[in-house]
C-alpha positions in Angstrom: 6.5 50.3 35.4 4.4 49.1 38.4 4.7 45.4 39.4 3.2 43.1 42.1 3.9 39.5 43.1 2.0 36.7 45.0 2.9 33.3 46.3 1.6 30.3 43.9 2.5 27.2 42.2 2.5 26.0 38.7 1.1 23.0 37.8 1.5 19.5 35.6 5.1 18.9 36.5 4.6 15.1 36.2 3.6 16.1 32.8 7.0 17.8 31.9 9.4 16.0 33.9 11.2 15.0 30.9 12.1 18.5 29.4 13.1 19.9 32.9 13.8 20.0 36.3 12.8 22.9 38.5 15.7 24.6 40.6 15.1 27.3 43.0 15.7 31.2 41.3 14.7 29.4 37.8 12.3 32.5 36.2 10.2 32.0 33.3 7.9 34.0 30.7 3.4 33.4 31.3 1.6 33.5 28.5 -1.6 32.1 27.1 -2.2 28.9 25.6 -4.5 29.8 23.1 -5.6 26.4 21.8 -5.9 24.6 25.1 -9.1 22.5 25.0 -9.6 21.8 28.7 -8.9 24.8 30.3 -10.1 28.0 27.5 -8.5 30.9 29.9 -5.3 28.1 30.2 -1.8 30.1 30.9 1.6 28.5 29.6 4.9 28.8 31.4 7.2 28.9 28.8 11.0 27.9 29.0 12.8 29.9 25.9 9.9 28.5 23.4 9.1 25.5 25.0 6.1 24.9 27.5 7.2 23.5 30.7 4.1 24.0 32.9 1.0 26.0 33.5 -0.8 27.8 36.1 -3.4 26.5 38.0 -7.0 26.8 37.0 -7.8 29.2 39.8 -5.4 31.6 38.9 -6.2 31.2 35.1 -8.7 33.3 34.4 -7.8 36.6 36.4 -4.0 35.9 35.1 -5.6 36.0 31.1 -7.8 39.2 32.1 -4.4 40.7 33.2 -2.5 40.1 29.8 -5.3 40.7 27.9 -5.0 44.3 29.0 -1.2 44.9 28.3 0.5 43.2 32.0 3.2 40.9 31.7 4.1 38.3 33.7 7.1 36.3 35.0 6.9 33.1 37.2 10.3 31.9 39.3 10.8 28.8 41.2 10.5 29.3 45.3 10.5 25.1 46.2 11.2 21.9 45.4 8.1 19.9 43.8 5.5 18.8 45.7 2.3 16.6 45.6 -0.8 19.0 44.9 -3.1 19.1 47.6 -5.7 19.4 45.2 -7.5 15.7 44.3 -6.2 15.3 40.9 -3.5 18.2 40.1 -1.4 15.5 40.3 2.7 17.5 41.2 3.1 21.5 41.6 6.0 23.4 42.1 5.9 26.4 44.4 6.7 29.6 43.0 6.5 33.7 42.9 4.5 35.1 40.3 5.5 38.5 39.4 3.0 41.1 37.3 4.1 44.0 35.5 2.1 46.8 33.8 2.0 49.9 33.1 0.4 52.3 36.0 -2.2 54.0 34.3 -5.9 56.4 35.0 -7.5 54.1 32.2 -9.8 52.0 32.9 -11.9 49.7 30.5 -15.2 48.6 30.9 -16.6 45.6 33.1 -17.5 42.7 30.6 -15.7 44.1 27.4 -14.9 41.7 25.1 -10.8 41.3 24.5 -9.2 40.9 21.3 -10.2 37.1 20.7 -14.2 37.9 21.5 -13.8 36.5 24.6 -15.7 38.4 27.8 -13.5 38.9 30.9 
């Protein structure tokens, strides 16, 4: 199993704030939120069953492309919440997100649809 991480933050904290509070070393499963109707490549970061924040927009749509083809991935808490930078993401949390997959020689075909028709 290969893996790689990057430095990011998840989004809509202010959203969730009642369900949970973020503490340093918390980890969580990403997954996608197939039935999001503002954001159609929208990741979920999922506490047990329960959504407790998302990734941001710009890292959406690679992030989907990634599970679509058989990754994983795992989020944990690096910081303490913050106020986005970004005019209107409204709180973020910093965080490590950590991808998983299997190291492989295949490779699929630029613009192939995935599973649910949509091209990546």
């Amino acid at each position: 199993m290969e893996s790689f991480e990057f430095t990011s933050a998840v989004r809509g904290y202010h959203i969730y704030k009642e369900i949970w509070e973020p503490n340093v070393g918390d980890k969580f499963v990403a997954l996608r939120e197939l039935h999001n109707q503002c954001d159609k490549y929208a990741i979920k970061v999922l506490n047990g069953e329960e959504t407790v924040d998302h990734l941001p927009r710009e890292y959406s749509r690679i992030t989907l492309y990634f599970l679509a083809r058989g990754g994983s991935m795992s989020v944990e808490v690096t910081g303490r919440c913050r106020h986005c930078k970004q005019l209107y993401a409204g709180m973020e949390i910093p965080c490590c997100d950590v991808f998983l997959f299997e190291k492989s020689d295949h490779k699929p075909l630029e613009g192939s649809p995935n599973e649910e028709g949509l091209t990546l």
